[in-house]
Structures are given as C-alpha cells and as structure tokens.
C-alpha positions in Angstrom: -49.5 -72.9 -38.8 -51.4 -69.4 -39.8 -51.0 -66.6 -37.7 -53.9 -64.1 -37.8 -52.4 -60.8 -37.0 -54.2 -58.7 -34.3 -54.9 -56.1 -36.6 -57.9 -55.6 -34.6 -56.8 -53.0 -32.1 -57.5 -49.1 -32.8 -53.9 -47.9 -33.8 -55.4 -44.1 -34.1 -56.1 -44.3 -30.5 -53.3 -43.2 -27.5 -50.5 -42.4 -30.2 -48.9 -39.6 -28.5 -48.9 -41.7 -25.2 -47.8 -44.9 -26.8 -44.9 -43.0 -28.8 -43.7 -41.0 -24.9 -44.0 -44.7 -23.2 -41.9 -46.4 -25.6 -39.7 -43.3 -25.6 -39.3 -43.6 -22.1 -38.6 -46.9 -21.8 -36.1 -47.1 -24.7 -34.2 -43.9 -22.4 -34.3 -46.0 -19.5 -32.2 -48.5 -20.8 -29.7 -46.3 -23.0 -29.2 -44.1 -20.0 -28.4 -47.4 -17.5 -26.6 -48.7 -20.7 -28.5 -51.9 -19.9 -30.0 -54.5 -22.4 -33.3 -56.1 -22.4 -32.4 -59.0 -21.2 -31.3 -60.3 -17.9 -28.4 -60.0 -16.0 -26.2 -61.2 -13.0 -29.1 -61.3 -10.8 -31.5 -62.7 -12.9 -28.8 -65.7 -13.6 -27.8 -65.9 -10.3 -31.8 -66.4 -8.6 -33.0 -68.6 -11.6 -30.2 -70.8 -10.7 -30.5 -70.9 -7.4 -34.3 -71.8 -7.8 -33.8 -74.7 -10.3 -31.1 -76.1 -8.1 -33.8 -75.7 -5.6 -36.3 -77.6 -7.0 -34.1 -80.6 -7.8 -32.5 -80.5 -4.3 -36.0 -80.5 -2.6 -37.2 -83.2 -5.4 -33.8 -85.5 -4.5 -35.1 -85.0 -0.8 -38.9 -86.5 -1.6 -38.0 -89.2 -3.9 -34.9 -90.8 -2.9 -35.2 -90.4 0.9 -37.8 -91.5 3.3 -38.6 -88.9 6.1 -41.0 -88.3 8.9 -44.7 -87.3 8.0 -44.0 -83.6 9.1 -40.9 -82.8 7.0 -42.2 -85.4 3.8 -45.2 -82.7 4.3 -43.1 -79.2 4.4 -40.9 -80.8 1.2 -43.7 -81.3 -0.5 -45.0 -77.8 0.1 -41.1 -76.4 -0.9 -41.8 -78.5 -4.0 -44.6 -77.0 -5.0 -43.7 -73.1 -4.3 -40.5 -73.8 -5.4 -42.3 -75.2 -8.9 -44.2 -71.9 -9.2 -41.1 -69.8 -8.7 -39.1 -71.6 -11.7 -42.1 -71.5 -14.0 -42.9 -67.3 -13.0 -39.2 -66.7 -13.0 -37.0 -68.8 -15.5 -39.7 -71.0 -17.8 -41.7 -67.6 -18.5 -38.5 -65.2 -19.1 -37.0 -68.0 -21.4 -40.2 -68.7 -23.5 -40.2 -64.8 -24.5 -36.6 -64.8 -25.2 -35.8 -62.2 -22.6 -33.7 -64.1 -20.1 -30.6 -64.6 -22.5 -29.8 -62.6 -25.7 -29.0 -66.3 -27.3 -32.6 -67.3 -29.1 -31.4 -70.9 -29.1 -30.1 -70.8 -25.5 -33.4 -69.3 -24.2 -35.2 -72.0 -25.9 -33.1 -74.9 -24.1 -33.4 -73.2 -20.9 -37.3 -73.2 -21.6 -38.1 -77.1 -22.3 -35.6 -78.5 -20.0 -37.1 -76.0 -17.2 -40.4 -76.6 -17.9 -41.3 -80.4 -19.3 -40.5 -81.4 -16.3 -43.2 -79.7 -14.0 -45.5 -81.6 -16.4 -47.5 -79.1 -18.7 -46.0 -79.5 -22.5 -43.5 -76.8 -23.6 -44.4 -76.8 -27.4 -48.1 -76.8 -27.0 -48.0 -74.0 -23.9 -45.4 -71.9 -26.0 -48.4 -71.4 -29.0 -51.0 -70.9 -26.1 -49.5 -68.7 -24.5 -47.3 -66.5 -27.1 -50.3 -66.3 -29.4 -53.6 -67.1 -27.6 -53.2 -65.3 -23.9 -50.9 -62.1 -24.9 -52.4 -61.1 -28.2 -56.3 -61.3 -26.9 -56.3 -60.9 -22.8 -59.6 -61.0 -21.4 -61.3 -60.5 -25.0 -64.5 -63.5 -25.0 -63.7 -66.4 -27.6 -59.8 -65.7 -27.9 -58.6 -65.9 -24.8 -58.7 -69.4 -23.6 -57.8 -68.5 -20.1 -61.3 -67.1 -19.5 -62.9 -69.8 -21.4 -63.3 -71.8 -18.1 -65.9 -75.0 -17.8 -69.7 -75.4 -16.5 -68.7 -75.2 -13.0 -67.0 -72.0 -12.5 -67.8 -68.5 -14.4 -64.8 -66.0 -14.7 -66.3 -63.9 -17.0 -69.4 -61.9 -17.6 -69.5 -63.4 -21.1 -69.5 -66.7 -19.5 -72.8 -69.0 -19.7 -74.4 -68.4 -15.4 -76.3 -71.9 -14.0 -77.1 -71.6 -10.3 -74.1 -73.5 -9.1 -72.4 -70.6 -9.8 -74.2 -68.8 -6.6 -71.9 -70.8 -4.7 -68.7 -70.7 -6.8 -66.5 -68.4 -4.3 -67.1 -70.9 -1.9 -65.3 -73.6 -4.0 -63.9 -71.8 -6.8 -60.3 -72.7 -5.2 -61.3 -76.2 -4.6 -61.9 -76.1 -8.5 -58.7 -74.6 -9.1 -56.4 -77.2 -7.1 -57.5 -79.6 -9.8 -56.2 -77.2 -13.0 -52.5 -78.6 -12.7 -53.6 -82.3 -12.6 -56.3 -81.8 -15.6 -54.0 -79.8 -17.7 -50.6 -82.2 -17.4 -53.1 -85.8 -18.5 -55.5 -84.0 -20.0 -55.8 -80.5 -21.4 -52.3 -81.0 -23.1 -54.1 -84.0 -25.8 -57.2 -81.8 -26.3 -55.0 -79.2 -27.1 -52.8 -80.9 -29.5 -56.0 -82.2 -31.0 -57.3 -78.0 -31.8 -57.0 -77.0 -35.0 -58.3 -73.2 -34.2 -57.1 -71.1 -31.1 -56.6 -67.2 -30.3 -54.7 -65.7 -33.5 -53.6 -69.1 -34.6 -55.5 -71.1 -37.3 -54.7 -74.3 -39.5 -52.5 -75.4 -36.6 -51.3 -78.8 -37.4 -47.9 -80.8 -35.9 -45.4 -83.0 -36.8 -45.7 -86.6 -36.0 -42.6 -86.4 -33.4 -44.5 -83.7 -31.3 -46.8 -86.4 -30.4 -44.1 -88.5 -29.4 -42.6 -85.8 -27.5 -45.4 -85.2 -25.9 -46.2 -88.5 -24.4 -41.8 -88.7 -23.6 -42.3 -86.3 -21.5 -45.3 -87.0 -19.6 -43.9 -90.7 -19.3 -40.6 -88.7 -18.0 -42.6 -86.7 -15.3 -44.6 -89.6 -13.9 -41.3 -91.7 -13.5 -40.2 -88.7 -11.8 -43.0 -88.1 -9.3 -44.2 -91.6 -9.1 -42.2 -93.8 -10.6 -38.8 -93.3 -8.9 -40.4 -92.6 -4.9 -42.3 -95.4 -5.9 -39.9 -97.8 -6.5 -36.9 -96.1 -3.9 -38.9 -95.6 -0.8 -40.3 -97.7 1.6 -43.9 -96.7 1.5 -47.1 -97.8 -0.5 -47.9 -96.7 -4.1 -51.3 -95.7 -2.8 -49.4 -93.4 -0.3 -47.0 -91.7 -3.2 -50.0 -91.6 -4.7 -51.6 -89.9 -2.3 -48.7 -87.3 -1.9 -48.9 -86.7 -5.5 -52.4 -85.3 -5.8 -52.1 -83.4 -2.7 -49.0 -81.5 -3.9 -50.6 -80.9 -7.1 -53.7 -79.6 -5.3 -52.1 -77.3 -3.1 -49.5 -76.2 -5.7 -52.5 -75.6 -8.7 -55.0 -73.2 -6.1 -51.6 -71.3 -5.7 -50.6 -70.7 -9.0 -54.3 -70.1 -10.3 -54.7 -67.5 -8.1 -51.9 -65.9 -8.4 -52.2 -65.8 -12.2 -56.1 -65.2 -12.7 -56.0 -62.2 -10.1 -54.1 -60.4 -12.3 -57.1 -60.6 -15.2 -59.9 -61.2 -12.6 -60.5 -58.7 -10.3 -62.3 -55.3 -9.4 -59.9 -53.4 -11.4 -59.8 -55.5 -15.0 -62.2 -55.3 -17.6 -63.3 -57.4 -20.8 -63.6 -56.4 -23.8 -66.1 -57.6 -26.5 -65.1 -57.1 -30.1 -67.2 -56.0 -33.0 -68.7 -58.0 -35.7 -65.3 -56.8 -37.7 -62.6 -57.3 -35.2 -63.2 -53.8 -33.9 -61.2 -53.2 -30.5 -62.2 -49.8 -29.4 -58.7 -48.8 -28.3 -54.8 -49.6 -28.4 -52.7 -52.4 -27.7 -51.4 -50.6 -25.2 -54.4 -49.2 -23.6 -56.0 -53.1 -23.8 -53.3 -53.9 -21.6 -53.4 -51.4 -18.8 -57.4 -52.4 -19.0 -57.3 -56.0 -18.3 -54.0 -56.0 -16.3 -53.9 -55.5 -12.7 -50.2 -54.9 -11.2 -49.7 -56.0 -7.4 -46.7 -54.6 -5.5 -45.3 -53.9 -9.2 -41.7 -51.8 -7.8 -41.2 -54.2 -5.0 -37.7 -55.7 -5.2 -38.7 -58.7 -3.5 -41.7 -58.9 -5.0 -40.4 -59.1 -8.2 -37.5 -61.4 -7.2 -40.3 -64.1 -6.2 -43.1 -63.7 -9.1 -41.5 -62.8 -12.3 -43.1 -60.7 -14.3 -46.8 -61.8 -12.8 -46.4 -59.0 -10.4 -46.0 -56.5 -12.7 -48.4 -58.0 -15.3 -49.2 -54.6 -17.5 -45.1 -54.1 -18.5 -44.9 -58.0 -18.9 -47.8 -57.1 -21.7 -46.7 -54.2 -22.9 -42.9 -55.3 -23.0 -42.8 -58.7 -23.6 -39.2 -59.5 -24.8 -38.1 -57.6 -21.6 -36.2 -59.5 -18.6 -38.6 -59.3 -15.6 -36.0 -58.1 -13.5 -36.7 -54.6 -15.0 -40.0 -54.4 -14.6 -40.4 -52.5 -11.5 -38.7 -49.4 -12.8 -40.4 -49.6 -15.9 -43.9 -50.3 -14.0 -43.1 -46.7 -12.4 -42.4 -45.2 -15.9 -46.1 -46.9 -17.2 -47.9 -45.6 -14.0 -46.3 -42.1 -14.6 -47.1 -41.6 -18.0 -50.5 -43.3 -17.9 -51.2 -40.9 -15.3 -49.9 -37.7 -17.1 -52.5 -38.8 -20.3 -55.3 -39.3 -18.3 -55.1 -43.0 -19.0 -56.1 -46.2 -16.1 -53.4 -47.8 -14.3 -54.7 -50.8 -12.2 -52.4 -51.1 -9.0 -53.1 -52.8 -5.6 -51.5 -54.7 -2.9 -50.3 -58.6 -2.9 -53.2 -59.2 -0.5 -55.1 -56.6 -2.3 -55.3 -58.5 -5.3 -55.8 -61.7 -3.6 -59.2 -60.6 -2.0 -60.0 -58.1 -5.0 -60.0 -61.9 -7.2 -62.3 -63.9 -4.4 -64.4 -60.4 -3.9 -65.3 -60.5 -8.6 -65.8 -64.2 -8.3 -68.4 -63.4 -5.9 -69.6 -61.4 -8.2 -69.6 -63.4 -11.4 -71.7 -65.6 -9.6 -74.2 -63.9 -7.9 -77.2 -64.0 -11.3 -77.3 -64.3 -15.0 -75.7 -61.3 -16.7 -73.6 -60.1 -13.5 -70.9 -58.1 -13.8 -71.2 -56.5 -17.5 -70.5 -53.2 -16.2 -66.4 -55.0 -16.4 -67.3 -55.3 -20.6 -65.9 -52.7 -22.8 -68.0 -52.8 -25.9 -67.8 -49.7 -28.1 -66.1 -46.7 -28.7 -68.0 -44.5 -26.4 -67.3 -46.3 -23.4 -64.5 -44.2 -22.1 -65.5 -44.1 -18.6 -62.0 -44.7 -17.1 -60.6 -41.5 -18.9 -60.2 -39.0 -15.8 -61.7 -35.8 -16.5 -59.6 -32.9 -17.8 -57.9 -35.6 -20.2 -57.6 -33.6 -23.7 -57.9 -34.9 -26.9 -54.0 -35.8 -26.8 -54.5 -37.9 -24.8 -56.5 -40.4 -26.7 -53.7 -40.6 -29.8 -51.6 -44.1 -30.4 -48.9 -45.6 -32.2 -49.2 -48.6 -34.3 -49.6 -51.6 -31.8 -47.0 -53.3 -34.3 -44.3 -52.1 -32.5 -45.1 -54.0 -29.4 -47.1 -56.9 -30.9 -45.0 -58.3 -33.6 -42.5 -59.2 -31.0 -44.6 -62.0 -29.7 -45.4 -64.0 -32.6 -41.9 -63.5 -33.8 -40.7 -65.7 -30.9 -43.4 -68.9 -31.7 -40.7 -71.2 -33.9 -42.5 -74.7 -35.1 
C-alpha cells in the first residue's frame, strides 16, 4: 500500500492558534499528570459494555422468550452494539484506549469482527479515507452515498431526492445489512481510496474476511437457529429488523456530526489546494453535540465530541470533554468557528440539511468552501493573527502511523 500524504492543507494558515491549541492541550495533561490514553473508567465502562453485549446476545440466542422481551433484547442488542463500536472498537483502532499498540489492536478485531463489518478493511477506511479528507468531494467515501439519497451539495440531484427526508432513514436502516455482505467485497476489491493508492492484500485477508462473516452469521443465525424453538424464517425475520433499527441509529448519529446546518464541504483545487489548516478543516466540517457532557461522553465515544476526536486522534475519548472546552475557548479567542448544538439539536439540524440537499439541482452550495477568499465564518475584529498555522504534520502523521498491513 501507498499512502498519499495530505500535503494539501494550507500549513501558513492559523499557526499561532494551532501552536496555543496544541499548547494547551499538551498543559492539560502535564498539569493532571494524565496520559493520553484511557484510564480506570474508560476500562471499567468498556468492559461493562462488551460484557453487555454478550450477556444480552446469550439471552437471544440460547433462550426462547416472550415476543415482548425477545423484542426489548433485541433493541439492547442493537444500542448495546453501537456503544462497543463508539466506545471500545473506535478508541482501540486509534491506539488511544491502551498505551500497548499490540493490545489495542487485539482489543480492536475481537471487539469489532464480531458486529459484522471487517476490522482490516474498516481500519484503512477509516484511518486514511474519513479522518485525512472529511467532507472534501471524491475522498471522503462517507459522503459518496448512492442514486437514492444526496448528502452533499457535490452530489449528482434526480427528483427522488425531493422526497429524500421523508425516507432518508428508511435508506439508512439498510447501511449495516449492505455494508457487512456487501460493501466489505467491493471494498476489498478497490485499488484507489482517500490518501491510499496501489492498495493490494494478502491472500489470507480474504480468507479472513469470509471467517469472519461465516463466524457472525453462525452467531446471529446460525446458533438461534439451530437452539431455539422457532422457525428460520422467524430468526430471520429478527435479524433484519435488528439490523434496521440498529443501522438508522448509528447513521444518524454518525452523519449528523458532518451533515448538518453547521458543517461545510470543501472542494479542493486542481492542485490539491485546501484553502486552510488541518485544524481549521476540522472545526469546519465537524459539529460537536453536548461535547462536556459526562454522560454524554460515557455513552457515544468520541462521536459527541467529533472536532477533538479530529483534531486529537490518538487521545482516549474519555478526555474529550475538557479538551472540547479548551478547543471552543481558543477557537473563540482567534476569531475562528466552533460548531456546537444540542443531542436533539443535531438530530433535527441533520433531517432539517437533508431537506435541504434535496429540495433542487445545485442546493445547498452556499455549505462549499472553495477558495481562499471565502472566509465568511471569521467573526469580525479577527486580526491577521488569527489566520496563522502550524504544520498540520503534527496532528496528521499520527493517523497513518497507526494503519499496520
């Protein structure tokens, strides 16, 4: 595999803020005398969700129950599925929820092959796709959706799309299904993605691959199947319902964070140009909900507080809500955008832009960032120090680092 580096990002851009932020942060730590990485807490509700999960698994597959409770486990499953993957399978696949690389990695295939997706393939998506390129047209996969929705104003408008906030979520409750038998094979099959090019894989990774798929229908079929006293059309049955339920949940939770009123895209020049920072590219496309909310942040990871999970990437969730406050202060003090709303703020902020993104051809563009000039979210009385930067190296090398193959 070739890594393209993201050299594209304006490094002259926000250096005094970037160098104060990363200051800041760095102090936080040293004067707490913390580490990066997670501690008794984060140990202590990443086990108790994983032993969650397999309890309320044990429950549905082994043991038949009444309609009623089979239907609240299955809705525990699901929530319960979303929590590990925010929570441990995230942490672990940045190497922030143990100092031990090799540990992290362990804790990150054997929490997440088992909801399905592929650890391997999602760890190069997401590492070097999603965080290097958010919201920019033709890298980010994650806002290169199909015909029948349009996320972004880049994205190709037929007259379905009119419609598309009626169903959008209908669409969505179908992403986990598609992406576990699907998405997975036409990914391993891509050559080209994001800041990764001549991507080829071993011959076991295939194998792999189809293990664990084989592993997670015995699972969720295979074993209720054969155990309890009910139909293979009803399991069946079960099966897509708690995918459909638990997909609409996670989407939304995840693309409100990039798709709202308060996140923009950016378009890049013919040369690669970004008109701005790293930094700055995060606190555009990134909207934090509830970001210094202890319970908040104890239930969604670093998804809540989206713009330090981009900015700090290699740091534990669990201390992302102070350092959200120390982003929101010192973007403030430059003159610089800092996207913050409410859980449900979010929520109908999402429903309110795919509304939007629907309504015509060419909706929406006044979301794309295109050139240097447009500096519209600078609030006035901003000096010239406060459009500086530090070289976004500092911040983006640590991702790629983390991609082993």
């Amino acid at each position: 595999m070739k890594y393209v580096k993201p050299f594209l990002y304006d490094s002259s851009v926000s250096a005094e803020f970037q160098e104060k932020l990363k200051q800041r942060v760095q102090d936080h730590f040293q004067i707490h005398r913390m580490t990066t990485h997670g501690g008794p807490m984060m140990f202590v509700k990443s086990a108790l969700f994983v032993a969650t999960y397999w309890w309320i698994w044990s429950q549905i597959a082994l043991k038949p129950h009444s309609f009623w409770v089979s239907f609240a486990l299955l809705i525990g499953l699901a929530l319960t599925t979303i929590l590990v993957a925010f929570n441990v399978s995230h942490d672990a696949v940045h190497g922030s929820l143990t100092p031990s690389r090799r540990l992290n990695s362990w804790i990150f295939n054997l929490t997440f092959n088992p909801l399905g997706p592929n650890a391997y393939l999602w760890k190069i998506r997401h590492l070097n796709a999603h965080h290097f390129f958010v919201n920019i047209p033709g890298s980010d996969m994650d806002i290169e959706a199909t015909k029948v929705l349009r996320v972004a104003p880049h994205v190709r408008w037929y007259p379905a799309h009119r419609f598309q906030h009626y169903y959008f979520v209908l669409a969505y409750s179908l992403f986990t299904m598609n992406w576990i038998f699907i998405k997975d094979f036409q990914i391993f099959r891509m050559k080209t993605f994001g800041g990764v090019t001549d991507l080829k894989h071993s011959p076991w990774r295939f194998v792999e691959l189809v293990a664990w798929k084989v592993v997670y229908v015995g699972l969720m079929i295979g074993i209720p199947a054969a155990v309890l006293p009910y139909k293979l059309s009803t399991v069946l049955t079960a099966f897509v319902l708690f995918h459909m339920f638990q997909s609409a949940v996670l989407l939304i939770l995840f693309a409100a964070s990039h798709i709202s009123e308060k996140s923009h895209y950016v378009v890049q020049e013919e040369n690669g140009y970004i008109p701005h920072s790293f930094i700055e590219h995060q606190l555009l496309t990134s909207v934090d909900y509830a970001p210094r909310s202890f319970w908040m942040g104890i239930l969604f990871g670093g998804f809540n507080a989206h713009v330090a999970h981009h900015i700090f990437p290699n740091t534990c969730s669990t201390h992302y809500p102070e350092i959200s406050r120390i982003i929101k202060n010192t973007a403030l003090e430059y003159g610089l955008p800092y996207q913050e709303t409410t859980f449900f703020g979010v929520i109908a902020s999402h429903f309110r832009m795919m509304k939007r993104l629907g309504e015509k051809p060419g909706s929406c563009q006044e979301f794309v960032i295109r050139a240097p000039e447009e500096k519209a979210y600078v609030t006035e009385g901003a000096t010239s120090s406060a459009v500086n930067h530090l070289p976004n190296s500092a911040f983006t090398s640590e991702i790629s680092s983390e991609v082993n193959l």
